[in-house]
Backbone as CSV, one residue per row, in Angstrom:
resi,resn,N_x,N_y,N_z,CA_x,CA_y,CA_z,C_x,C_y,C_z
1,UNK,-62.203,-137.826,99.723,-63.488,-137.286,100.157,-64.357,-136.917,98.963
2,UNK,-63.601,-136.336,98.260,-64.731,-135.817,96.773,-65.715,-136.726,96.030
3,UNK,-64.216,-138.318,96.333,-64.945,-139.383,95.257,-65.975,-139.992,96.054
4,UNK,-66.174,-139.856,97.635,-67.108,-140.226,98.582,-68.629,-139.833,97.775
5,UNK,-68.331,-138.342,98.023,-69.402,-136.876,98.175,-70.142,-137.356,96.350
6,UNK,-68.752,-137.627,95.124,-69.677,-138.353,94.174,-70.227,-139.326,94.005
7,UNK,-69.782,-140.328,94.639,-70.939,-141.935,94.707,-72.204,-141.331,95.579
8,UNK,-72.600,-140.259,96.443,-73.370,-140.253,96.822,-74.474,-140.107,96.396
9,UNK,-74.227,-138.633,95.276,-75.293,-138.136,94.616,-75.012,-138.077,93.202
10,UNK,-75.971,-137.618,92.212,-75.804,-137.827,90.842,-75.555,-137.019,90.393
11,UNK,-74.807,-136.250,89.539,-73.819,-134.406,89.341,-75.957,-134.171,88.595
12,UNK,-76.249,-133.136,88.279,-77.076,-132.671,87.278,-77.028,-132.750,85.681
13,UNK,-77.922,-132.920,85.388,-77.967,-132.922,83.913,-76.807,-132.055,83.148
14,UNK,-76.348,-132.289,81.987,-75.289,-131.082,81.177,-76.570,-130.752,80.393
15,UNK,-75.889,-129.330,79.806,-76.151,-129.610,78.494,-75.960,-130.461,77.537
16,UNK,-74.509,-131.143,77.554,-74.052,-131.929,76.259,-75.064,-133.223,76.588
17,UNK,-75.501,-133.556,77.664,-76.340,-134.896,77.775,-77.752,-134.465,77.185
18,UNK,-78.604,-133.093,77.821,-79.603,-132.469,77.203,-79.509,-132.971,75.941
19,UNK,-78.698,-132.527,74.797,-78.672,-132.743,73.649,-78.725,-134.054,73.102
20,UNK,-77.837,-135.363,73.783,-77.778,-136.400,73.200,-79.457,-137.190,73.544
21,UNK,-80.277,-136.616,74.634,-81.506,-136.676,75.147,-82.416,-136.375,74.203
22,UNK,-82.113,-134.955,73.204,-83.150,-134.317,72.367,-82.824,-135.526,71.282
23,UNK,-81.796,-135.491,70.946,-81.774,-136.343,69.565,-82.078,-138.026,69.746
24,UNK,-82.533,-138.677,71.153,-83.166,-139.591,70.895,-84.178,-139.339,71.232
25,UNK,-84.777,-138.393,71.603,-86.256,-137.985,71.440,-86.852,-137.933,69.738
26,UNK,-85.894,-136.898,69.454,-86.303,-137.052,67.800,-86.570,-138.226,67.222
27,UNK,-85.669,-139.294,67.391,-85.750,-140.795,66.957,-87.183,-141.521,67.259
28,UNK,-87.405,-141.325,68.624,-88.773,-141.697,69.029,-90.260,-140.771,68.598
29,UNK,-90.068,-139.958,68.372,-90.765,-139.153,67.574,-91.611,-138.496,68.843
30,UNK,-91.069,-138.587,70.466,-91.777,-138.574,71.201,-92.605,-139.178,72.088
31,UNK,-92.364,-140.653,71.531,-92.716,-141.948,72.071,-92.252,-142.218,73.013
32,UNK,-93.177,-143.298,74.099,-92.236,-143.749,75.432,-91.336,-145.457,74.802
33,UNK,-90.297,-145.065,75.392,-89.758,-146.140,74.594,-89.635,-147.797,75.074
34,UNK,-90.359,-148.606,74.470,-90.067,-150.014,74.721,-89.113,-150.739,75.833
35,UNK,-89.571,-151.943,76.396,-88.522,-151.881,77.605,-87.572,-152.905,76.798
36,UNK,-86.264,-152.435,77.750,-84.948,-152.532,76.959,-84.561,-151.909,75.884
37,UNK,-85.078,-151.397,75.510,-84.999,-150.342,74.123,-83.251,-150.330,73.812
38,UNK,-82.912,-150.768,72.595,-81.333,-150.857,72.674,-80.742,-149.215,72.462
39,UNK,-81.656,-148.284,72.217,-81.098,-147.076,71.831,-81.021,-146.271,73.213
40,UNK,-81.832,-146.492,74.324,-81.780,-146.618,75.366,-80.851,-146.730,76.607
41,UNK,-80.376,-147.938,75.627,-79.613,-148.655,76.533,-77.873,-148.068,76.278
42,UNK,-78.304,-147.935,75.068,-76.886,-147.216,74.800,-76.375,-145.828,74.954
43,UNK,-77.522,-145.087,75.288,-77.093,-143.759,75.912,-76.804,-143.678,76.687
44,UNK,-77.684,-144.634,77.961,-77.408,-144.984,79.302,-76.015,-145.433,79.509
45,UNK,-75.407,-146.197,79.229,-74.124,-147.122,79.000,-72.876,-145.763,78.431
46,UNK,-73.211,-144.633,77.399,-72.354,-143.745,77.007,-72.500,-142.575,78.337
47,UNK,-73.109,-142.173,78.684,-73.502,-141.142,79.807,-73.095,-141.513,81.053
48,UNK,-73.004,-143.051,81.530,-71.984,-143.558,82.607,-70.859,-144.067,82.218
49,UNK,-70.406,-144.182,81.319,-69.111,-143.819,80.811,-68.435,-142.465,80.753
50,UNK,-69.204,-141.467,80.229,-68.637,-140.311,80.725,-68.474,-140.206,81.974
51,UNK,-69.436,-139.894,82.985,-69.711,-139.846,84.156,-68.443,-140.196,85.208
52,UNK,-68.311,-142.095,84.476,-67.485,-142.559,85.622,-65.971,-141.671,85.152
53,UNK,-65.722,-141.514,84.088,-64.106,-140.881,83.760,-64.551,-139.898,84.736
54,UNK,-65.596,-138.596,85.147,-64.890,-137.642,86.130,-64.953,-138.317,87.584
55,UNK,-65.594,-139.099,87.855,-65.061,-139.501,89.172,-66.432,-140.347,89.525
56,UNK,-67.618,-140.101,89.266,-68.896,-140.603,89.804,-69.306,-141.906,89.455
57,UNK,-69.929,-142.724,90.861,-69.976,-144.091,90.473,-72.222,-144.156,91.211
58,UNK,-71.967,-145.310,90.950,-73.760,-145.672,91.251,-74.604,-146.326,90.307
59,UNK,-74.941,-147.193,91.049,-76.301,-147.977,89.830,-77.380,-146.967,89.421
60,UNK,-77.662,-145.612,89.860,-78.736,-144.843,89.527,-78.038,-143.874,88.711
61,UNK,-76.646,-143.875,88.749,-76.266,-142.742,87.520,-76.433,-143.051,86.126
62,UNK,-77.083,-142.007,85.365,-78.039,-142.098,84.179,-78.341,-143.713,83.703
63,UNK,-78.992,-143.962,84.629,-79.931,-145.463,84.061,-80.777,-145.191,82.813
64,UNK,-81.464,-146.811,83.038,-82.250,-146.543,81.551,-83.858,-145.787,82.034
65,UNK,-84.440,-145.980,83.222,-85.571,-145.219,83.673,-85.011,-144.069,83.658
66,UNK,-83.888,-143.166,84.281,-83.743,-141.785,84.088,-83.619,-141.498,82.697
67,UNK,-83.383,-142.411,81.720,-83.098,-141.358,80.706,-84.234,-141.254,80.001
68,UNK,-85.487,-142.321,79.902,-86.711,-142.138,80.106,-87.596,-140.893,81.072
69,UNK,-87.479,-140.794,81.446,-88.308,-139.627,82.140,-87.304,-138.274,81.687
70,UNK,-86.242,-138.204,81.288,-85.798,-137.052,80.372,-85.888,-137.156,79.356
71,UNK,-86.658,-138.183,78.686,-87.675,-137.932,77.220,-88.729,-137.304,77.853
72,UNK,-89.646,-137.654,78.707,-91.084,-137.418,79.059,-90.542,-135.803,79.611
73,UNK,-89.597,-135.557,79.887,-89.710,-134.096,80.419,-89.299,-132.908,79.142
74,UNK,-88.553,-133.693,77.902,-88.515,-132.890,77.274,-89.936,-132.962,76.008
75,UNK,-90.771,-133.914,76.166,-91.852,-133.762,75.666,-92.629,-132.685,76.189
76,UNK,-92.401,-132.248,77.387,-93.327,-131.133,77.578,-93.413,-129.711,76.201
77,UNK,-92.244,-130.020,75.947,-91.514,-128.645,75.288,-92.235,-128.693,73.786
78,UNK,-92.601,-130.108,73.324,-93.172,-130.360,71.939,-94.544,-130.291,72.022
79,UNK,-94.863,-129.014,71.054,-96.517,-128.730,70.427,-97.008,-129.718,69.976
80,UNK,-96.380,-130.711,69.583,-97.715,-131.791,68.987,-98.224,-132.761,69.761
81,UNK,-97.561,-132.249,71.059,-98.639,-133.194,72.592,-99.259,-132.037,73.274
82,UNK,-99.332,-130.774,73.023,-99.709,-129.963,74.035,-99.826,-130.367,74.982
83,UNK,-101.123,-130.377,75.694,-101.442,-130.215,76.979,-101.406,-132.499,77.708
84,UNK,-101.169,-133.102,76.590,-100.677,-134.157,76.683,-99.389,-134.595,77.137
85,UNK,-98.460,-133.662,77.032,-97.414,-133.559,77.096,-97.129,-134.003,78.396
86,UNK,-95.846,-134.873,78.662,-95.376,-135.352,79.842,-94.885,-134.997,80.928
87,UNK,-93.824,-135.409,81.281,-93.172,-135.111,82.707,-93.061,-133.664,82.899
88,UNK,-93.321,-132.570,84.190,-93.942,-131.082,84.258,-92.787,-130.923,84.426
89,UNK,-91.826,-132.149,85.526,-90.711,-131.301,85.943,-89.217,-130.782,85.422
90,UNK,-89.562,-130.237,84.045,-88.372,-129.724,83.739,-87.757,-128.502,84.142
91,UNK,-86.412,-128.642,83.382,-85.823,-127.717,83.798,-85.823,-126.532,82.657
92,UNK,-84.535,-125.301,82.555,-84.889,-123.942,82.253,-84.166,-124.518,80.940
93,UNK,-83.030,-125.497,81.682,-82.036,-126.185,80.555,-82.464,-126.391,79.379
94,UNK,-83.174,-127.582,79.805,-84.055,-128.436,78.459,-84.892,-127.328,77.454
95,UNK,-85.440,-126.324,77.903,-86.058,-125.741,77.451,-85.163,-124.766,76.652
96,UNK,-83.437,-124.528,76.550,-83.336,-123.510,76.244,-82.542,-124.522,75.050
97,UNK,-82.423,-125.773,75.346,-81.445,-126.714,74.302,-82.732,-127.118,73.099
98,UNK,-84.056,-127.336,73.444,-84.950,-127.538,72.680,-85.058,-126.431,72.158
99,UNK,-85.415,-124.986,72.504,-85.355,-123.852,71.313,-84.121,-123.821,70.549
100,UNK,-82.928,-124.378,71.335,-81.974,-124.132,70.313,-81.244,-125.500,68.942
101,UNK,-81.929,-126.442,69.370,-82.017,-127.324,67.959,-83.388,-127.916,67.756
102,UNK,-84.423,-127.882,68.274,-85.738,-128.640,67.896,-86.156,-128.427,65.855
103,UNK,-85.825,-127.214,65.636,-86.535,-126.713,64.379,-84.946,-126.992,63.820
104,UNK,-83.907,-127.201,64.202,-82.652,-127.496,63.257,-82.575,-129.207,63.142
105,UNK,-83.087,-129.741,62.868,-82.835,-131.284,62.973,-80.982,-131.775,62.528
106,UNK,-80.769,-131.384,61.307,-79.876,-131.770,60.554,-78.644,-131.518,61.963
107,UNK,-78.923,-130.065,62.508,-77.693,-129.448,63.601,-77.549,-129.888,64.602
108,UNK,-79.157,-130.625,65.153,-79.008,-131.494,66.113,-78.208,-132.888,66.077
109,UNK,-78.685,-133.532,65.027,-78.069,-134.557,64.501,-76.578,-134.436,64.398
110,UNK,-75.871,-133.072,63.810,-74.598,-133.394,63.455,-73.827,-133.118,65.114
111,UNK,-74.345,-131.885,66.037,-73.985,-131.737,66.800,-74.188,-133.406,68.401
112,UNK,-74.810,-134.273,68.161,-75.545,-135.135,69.300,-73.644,-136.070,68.196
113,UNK,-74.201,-136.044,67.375,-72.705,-137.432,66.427,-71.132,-136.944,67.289
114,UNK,-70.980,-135.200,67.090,-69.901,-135.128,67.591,-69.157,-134.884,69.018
115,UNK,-70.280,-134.901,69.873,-70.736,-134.872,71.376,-70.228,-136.345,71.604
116,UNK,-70.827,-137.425,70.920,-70.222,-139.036,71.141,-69.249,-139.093,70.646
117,UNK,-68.877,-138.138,69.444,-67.031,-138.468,69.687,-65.908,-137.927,70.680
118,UNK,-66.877,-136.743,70.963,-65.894,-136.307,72.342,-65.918,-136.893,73.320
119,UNK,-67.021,-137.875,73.495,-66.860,-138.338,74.978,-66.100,-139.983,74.621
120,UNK,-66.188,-140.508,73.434,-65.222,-141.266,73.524,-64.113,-140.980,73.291
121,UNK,-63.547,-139.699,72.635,-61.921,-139.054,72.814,-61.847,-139.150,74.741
122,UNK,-62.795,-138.604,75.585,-62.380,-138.562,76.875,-62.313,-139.826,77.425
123,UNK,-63.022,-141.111,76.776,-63.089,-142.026,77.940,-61.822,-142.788,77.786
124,UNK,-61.060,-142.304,76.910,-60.035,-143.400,76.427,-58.750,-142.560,78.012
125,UNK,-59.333,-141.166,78.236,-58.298,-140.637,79.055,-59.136,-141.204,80.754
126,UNK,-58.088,-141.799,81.776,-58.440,-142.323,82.747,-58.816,-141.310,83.634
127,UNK,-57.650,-140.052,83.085,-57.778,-138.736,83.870,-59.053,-137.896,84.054
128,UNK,-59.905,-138.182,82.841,-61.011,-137.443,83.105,-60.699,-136.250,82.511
129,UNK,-59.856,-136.355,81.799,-59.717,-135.187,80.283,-59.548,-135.215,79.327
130,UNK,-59.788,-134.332,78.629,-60.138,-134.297,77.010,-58.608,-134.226,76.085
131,UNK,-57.538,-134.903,75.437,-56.519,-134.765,75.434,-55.961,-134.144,75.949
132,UNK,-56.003,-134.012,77.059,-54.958,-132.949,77.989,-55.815,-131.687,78.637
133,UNK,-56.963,-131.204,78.055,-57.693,-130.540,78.648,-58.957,-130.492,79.981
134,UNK,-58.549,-130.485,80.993,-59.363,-130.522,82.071,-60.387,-129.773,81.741
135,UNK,-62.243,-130.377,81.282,-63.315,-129.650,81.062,-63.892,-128.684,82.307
136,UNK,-63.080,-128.384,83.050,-63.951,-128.089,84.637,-62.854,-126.804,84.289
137,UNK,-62.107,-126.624,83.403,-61.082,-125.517,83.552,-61.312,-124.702,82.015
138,UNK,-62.219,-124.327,81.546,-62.777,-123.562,80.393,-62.564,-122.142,80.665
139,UNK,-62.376,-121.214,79.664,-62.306,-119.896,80.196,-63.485,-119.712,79.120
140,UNK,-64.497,-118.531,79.348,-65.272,-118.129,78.874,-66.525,-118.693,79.274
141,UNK,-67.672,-118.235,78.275,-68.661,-118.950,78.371,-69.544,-120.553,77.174
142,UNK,-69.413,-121.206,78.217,-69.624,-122.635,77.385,-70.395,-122.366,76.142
143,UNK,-70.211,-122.974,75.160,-70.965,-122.789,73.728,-72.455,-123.317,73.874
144,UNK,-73.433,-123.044,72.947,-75.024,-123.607,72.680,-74.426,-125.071,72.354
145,UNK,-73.298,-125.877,72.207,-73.386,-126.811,71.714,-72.775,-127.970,72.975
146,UNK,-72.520,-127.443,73.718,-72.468,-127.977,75.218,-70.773,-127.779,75.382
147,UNK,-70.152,-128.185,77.104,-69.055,-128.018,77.154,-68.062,-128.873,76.559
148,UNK,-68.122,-130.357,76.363,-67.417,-131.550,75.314,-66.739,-130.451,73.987
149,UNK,-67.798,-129.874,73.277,-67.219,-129.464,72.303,-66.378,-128.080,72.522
150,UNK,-66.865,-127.646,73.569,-66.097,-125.986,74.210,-64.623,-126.634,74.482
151,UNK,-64.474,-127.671,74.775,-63.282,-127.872,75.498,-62.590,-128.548,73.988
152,UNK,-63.060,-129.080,73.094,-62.268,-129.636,71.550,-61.408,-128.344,71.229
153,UNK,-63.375,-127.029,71.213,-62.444,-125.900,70.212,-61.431,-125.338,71.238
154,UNK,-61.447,-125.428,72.499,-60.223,-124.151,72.991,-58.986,-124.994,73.027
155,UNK,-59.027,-126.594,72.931,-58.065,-127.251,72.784,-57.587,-126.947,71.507
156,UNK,-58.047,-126.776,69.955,-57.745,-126.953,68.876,-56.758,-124.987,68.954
157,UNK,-57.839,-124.189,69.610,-56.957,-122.862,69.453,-55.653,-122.780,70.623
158,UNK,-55.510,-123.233,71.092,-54.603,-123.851,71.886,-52.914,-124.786,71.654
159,UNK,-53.278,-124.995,70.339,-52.375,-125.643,70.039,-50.998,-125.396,69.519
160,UNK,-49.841,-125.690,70.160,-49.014,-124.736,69.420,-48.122,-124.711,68.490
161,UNK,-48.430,-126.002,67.697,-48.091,-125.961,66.498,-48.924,-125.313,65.733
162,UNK,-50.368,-125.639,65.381,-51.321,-124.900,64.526,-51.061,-123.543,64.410
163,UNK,-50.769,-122.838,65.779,-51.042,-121.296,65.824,-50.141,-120.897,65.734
164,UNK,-48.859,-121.524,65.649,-47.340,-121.302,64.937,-47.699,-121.380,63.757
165,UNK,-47.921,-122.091,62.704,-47.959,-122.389,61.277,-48.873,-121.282,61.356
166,UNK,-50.267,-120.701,61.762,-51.506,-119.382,61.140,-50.171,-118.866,61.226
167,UNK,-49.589,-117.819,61.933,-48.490,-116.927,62.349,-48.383,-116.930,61.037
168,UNK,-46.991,-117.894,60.786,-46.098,-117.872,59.989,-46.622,-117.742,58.204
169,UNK,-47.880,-117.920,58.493,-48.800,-118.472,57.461,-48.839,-116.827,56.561
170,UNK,-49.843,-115.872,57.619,-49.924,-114.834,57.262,-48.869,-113.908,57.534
171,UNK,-47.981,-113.897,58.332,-46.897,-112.984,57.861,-45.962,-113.046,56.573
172,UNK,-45.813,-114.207,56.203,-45.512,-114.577,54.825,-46.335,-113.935,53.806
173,UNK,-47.778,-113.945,53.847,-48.330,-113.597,52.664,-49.047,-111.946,53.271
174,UNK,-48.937,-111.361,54.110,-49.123,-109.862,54.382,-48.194,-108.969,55.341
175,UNK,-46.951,-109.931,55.879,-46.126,-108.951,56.483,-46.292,-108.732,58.015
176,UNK,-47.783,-108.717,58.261,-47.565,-108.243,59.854,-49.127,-109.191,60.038
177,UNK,-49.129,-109.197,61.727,-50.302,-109.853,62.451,-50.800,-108.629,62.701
178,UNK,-52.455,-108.535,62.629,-53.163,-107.899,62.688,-54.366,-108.132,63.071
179,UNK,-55.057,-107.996,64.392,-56.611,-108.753,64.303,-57.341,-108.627,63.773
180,UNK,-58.553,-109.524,63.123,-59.166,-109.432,62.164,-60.754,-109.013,62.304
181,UNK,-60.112,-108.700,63.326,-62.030,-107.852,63.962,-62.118,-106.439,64.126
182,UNK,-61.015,-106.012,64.582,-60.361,-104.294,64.550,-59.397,-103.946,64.685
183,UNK,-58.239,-104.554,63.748,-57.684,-104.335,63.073,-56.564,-103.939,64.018
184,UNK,-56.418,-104.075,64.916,-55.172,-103.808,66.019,-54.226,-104.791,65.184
185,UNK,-52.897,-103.907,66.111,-51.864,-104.142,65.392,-50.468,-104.127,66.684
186,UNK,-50.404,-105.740,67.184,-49.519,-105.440,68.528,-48.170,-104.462,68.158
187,UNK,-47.470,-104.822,67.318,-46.736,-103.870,66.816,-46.287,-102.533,67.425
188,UNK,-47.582,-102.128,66.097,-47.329,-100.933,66.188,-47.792,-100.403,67.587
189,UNK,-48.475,-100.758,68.343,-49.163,-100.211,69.287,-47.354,-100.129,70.411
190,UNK,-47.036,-101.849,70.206,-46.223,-102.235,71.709,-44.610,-102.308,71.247
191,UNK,-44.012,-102.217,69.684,-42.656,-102.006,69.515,-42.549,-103.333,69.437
192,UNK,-40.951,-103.824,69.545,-40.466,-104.697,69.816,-41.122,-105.675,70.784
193,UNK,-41.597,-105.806,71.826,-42.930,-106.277,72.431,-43.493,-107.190,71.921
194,UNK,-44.154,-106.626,70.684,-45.809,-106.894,70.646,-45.076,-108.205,69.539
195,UNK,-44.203,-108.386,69.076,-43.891,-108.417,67.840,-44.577,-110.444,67.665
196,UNK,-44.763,-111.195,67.108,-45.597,-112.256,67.035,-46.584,-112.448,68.113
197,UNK,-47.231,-111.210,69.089,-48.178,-111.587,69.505,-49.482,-111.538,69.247
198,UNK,-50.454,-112.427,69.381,-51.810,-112.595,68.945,-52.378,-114.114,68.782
199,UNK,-53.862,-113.835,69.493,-54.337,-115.208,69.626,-54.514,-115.788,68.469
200,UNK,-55.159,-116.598,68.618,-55.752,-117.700,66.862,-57.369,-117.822,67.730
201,UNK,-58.160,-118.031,66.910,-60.039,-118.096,66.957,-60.008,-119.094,66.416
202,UNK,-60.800,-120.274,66.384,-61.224,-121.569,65.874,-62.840,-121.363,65.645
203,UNK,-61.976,-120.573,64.303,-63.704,-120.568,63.486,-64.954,-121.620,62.618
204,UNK,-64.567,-122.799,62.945,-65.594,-124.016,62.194,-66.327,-123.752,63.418
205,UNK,-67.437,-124.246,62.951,-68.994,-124.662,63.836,-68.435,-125.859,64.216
206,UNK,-68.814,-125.817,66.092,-68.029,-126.941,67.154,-68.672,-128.465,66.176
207,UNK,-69.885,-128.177,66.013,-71.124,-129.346,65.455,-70.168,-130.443,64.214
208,UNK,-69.168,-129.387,63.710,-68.119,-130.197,63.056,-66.993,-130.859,63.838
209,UNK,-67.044,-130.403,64.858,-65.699,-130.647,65.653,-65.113,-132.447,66.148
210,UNK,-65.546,-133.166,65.471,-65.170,-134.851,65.987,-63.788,-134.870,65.966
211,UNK,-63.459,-136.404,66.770,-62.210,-136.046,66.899,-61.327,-136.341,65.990
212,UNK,-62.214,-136.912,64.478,-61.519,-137.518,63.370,-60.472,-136.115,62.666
213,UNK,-61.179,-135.011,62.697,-60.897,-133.531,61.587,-59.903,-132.672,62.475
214,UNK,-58.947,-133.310,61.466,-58.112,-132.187,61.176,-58.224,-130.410,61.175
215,UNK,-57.643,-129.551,61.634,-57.897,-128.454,61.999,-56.678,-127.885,60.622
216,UNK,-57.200,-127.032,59.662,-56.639,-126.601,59.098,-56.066,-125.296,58.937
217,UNK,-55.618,-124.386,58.601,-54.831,-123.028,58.652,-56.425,-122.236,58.241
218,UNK,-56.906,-122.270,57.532,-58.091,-121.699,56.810,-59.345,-121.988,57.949
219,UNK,-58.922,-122.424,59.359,-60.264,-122.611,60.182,-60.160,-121.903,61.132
220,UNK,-58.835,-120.961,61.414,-58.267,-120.349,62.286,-58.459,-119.124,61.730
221,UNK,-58.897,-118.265,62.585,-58.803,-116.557,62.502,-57.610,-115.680,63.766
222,UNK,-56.913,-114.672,63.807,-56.084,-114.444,64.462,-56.753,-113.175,65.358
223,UNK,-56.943,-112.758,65.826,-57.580,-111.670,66.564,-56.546,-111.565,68.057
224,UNK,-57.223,-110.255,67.992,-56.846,-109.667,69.474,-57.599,-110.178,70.953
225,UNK,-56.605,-110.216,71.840,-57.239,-110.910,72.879,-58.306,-110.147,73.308
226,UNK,-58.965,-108.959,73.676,-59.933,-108.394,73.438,-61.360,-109.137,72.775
227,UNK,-60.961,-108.827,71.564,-61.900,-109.485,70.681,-62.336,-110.623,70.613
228,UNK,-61.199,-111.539,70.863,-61.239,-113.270,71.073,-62.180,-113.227,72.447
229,UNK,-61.957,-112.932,73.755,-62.683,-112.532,74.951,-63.781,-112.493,74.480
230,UNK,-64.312,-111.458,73.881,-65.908,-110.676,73.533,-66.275,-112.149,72.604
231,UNK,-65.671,-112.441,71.780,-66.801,-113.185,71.063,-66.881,-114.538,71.631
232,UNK,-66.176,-115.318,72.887,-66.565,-116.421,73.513,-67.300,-115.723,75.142
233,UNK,-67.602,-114.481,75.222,-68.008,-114.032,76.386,-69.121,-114.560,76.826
234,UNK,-70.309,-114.196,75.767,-71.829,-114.992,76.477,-72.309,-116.188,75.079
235,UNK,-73.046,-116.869,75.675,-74.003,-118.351,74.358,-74.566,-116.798,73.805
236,UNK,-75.489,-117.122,72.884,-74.122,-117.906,71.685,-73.141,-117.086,71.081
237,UNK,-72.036,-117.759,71.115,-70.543,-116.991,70.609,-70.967,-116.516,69.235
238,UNK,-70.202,-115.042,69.347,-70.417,-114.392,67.958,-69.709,-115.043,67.213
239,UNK,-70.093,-114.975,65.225,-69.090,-114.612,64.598,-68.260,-113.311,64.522
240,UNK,-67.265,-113.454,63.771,-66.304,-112.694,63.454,-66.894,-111.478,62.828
241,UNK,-67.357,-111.893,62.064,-68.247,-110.520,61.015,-69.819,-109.747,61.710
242,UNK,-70.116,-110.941,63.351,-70.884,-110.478,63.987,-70.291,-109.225,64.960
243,UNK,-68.854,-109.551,65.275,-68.157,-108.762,65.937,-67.643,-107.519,65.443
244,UNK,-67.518,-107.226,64.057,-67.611,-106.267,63.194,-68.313,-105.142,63.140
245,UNK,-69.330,-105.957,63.050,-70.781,-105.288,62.914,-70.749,-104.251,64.332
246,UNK,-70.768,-105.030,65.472,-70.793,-104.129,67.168,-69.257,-103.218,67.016
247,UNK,-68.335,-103.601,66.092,-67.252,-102.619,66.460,-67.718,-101.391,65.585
248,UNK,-68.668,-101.685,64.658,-68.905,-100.326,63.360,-69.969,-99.643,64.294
């Protein structure tokens, strides 16, 4: 029945598509784009590729006219068409993904590169997940950089070799786990208990996150589940030293 209910209709825009949308807007400089346009054509072709891995089928899911008129709608958002500016009917979305990379080009760019590597890490899975991670099953709140990459980093802190080796990493060179935001200490708090417990934080910017890089000991922070909570709670996720700051 579900896969019925999805050939019917078309899911809504993501964010992570928003984004790969802004950054061929950038390319066009705002322009309507040529018919057949191969850059076009290839978003269209990557976006029903995602699409079909969760279940949705249709000749109208992200065609090359829809992804056209989500240039013209995110032209509304650009000052150098003002009142020229195109398609009215956007959404709150577009508008909140354009304040949040329009004036970063370089972030857009690196973040739209590693968005297409996540969705070809997913299409290779038939399941419609991200090495093993079901994207519809995220805890927290999705990152400014869309859910593709929310679901890399909680996969990468997730892992349990990595967060075996942080462990072992820093008790070797300081003795005890300790979170690194306030300083809790399962320990001492819980005895015998507490004794190797504590999450790992996957502190690189997602915008790095492709599926080529390696996750190293030095990208991981260890914190208290508390703290880990608070700083993926609302967009945009704190840093560590942002979380500091609200504990002082």
């Amino acid at each position: 029945m579900k896969s019925e209910e999805k050939s019917k209709r078309n899911p809504a825009w993501s964010r992570d598509e928003i984004i790969l949308a802004l950054d061929l807007y950038r390319q066009f400089e705002g322009g309507w784009p040529k018919g057949n346009d191969e850059k076009v054509i290839e978003l269209s072709q990557l976006l029903n590729q995602f699409w079909q891995g969760q279940g949705y089928v249709g000749h109208t899911l992200r065609n090359t006219n829809g992804i056209k008129m989500k240039l013209m709608n995110l032209r509304v958002h650009d000052p150098k068409y003002g009142h020229l500016a195109g398609l009215k009917a956007g959404s709150k979305l577009e508008a909140e993904v354009w304040n949040n990379f329009w004036n970063c080009p370089d972030y857009l760019i690196e973040t739209a590169a590693a968005i297409r590597s996540a969705i070809a890490s997913l299409s290779r899975d038939v399941s419609g997940k991200l090495d093993g991670l079901p994207i519809d099953e995220l805890e927290g709140a999705e990152a400014v950089e869309g859910r593709l990459l929310t679901a890399v980093h909680s996969r990468r802190e997730r892992s349990w070799e990595i967060v075996k080796n942080k462990k072992d990493d820093v008790l070797a060179k300081k003795g005890c786990l300790v979170c690194e935001a306030c300083g809790f200490d399962f320990v001492k708090r819980y005895g015998e208990r507490g004794v190797g417990f504590i999450e790992c934080h996957h502190i690189k910017p997602l915008a790095e996150l492709s599926g080529e890089i390696k996750t190293q000991l030095s990208d991981l922070a260890l914190l208290c589940a508390n703290c880990h909570r608070m700083i993926h709670a609302k967009r945009p996720w704190l840093t560590i030293e942002e979380l500091r700051r609200i504990l002082r």
